[in-house]
C-alpha positions in Angstrom: -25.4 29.2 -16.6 -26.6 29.6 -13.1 -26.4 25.5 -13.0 -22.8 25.6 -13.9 -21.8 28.2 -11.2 -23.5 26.6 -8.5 -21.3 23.1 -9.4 -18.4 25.5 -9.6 -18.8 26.6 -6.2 -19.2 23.3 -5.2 -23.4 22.5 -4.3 -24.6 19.2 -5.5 -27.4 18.9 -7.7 -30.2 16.8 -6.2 -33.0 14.8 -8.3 -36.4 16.1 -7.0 -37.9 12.1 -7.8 -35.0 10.3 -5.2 -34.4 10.2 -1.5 -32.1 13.1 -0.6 -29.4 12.2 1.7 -28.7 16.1 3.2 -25.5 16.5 5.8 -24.7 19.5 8.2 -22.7 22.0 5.8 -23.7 20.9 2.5 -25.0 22.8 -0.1 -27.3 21.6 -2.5 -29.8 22.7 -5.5 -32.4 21.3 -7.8 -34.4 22.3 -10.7 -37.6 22.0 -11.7 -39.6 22.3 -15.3 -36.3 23.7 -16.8 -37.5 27.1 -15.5 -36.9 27.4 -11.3 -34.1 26.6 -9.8 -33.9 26.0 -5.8 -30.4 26.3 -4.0 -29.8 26.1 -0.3 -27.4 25.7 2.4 -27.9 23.4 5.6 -25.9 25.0 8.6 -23.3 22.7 10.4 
């Protein structure tokens, strides 16, 4: 549920195992072990 809301409002789910490529204003969350979820903002 709270994966689906966070693509809803438009963050991008990131693989913990690649490169991240992060930009000023994104938003962006990854899970880990099915049981934490990490979400976060960058700031422009």
């Amino acid at each position: 549920e709270a994966k689906r809301q966070l693509l809803a409002a438009g963050f991008h789910l990131l693989d913990e195992n690649d490169e991240w490529e992060i930009k000023p204003g994104g938003r962006y969350f990854f899970t880990r072990n099915m049981s934490c979820l990490v979400a976060f903002a960058v700031g422009e």
